[in-house]
C-alpha positions as CSV (number, residue, x, y, z in Angstrom):
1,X,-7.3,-8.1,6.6
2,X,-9.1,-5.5,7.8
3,X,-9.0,-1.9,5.5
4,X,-7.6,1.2,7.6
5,X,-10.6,3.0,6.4
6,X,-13.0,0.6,7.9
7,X,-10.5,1.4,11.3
8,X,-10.4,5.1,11.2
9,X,-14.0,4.7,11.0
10,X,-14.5,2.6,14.0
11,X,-12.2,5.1,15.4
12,X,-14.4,8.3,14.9
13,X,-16.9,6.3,16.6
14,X,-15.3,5.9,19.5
15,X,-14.5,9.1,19.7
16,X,-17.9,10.1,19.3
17,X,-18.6,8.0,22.5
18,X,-17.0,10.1,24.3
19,X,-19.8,12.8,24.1
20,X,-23.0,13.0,25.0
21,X,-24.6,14.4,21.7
22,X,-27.9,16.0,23.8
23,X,-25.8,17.7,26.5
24,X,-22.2,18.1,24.8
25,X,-20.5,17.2,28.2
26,X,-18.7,13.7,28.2
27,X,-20.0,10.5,29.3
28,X,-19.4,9.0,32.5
29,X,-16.1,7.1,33.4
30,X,-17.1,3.8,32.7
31,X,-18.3,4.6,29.2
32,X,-15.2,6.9,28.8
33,X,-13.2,3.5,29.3
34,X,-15.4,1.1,27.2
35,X,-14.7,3.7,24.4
36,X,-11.0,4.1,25.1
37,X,-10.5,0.2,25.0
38,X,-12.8,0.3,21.6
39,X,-10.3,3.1,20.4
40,X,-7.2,0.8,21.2
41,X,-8.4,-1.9,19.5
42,X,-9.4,-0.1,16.5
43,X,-5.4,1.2,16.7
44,X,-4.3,-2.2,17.0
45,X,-5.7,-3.9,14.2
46,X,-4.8,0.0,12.0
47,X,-0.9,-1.1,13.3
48,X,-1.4,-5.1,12.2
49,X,-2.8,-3.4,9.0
50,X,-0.3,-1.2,8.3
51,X,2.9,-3.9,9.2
52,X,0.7,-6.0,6.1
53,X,0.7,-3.5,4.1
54,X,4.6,-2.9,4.1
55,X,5.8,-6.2,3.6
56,X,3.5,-6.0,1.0
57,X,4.4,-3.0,-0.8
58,X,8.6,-4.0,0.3
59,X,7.5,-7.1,-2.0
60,X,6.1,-5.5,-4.8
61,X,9.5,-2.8,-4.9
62,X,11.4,-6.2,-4.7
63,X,9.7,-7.4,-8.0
64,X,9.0,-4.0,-9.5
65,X,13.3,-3.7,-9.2
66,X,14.2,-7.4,-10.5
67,X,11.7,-6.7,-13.7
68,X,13.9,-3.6,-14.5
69,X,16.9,-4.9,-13.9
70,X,15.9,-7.6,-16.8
71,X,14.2,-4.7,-19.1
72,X,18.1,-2.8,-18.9
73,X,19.7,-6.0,-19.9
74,X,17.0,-6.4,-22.9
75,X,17.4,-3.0,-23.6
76,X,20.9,-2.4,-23.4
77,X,21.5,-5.8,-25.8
78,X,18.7,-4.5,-28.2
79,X,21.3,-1.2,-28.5
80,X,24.2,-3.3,-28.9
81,X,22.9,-5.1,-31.6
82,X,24.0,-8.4,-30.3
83,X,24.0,-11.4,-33.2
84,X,21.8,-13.7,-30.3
85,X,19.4,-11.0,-30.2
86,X,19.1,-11.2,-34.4
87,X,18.2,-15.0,-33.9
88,X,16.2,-14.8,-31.0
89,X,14.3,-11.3,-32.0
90,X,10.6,-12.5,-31.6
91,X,10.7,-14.2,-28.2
92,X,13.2,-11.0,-27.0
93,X,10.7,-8.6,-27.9
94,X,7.6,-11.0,-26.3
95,X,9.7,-11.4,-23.1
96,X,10.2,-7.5,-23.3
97,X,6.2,-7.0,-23.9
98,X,5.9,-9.5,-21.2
99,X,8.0,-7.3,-18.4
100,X,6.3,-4.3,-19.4
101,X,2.8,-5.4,-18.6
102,X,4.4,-7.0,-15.2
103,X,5.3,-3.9,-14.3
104,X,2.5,-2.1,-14.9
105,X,0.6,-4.2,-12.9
106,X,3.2,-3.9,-9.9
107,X,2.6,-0.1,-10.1
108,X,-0.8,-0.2,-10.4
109,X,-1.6,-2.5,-7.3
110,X,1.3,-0.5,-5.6
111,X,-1.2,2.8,-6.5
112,X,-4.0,1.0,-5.3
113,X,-2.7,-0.1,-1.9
114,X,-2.1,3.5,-1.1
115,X,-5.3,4.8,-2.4
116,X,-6.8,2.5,-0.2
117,X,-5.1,3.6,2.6
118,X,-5.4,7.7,1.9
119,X,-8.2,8.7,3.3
120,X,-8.7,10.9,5.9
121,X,-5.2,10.0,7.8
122,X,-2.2,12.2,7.1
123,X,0.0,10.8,9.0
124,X,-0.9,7.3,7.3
125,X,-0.5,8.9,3.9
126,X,2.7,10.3,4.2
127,X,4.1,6.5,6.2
128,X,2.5,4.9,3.1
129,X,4.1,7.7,0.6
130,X,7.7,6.8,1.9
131,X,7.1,3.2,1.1
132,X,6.3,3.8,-2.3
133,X,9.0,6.2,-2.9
134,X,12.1,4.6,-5.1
């Protein structure tokens, strides 16, 4: 998978193209069009990227809400006092330790596929923002 930022790079060099730097008037037509078609397929791959990047982060709310679904039930029959939990208190609390760190992680790679993605695009930012959002 390609990163965005790699894109958006590819991007401002297109748009670059468009200029000539020793003159400051644009290029002509057929150079205009080579860097338009550059520029579309830059935007392209930034949409195929993006489309990953959902699913992606879609999956990783999906697991991030099934571990705390099973850290309320722990939780809530740690409060009750239930007589299972009083036989079964070590591997309760190493299951409990274990969700903990799986979450974590989820956030953490969650926090690292936006990061990833935050540079320089606002628009981008605020898409990937939303995702992440509860």
């Amino acid at each position: 998978m390609v990163s965005t930022k790699y894109l958006l790079y590819k991007i401002r060099l297109s748009q670059r193209a468009l200029v000539d730097p020793t003159t400051g008037r644009p290029q002509d037509i057929v150079a205009l069009r080579r860097a338009l078609d550059a520029s579309e397929e830059a935007l392209t791959s930034a949409r195929t990227s993006m489309g990953a990047m959902r699913v992606q982060i879609n999956v990783l709310q999906g697991d991030n809400g099934v571990l705390q679904s099973e850290l309320d039930l722990v939780h809530d029959a740690l409060e009750s006092n239930a007589s299972w939990l009083n036989q079964e208190g070590f591997s309760v609390v190493t299951a409990l330790h274990q969700i903990n760190q799986a979450m974590d992680s989820l956030g953490a790679r969650a926090r690292a596929v936006l990061e990833e993605h935050d540079e320089g695009d606002p628009a981008l930012s605020t898409a990937l923002g939303r995702f992440l959002k509860p």
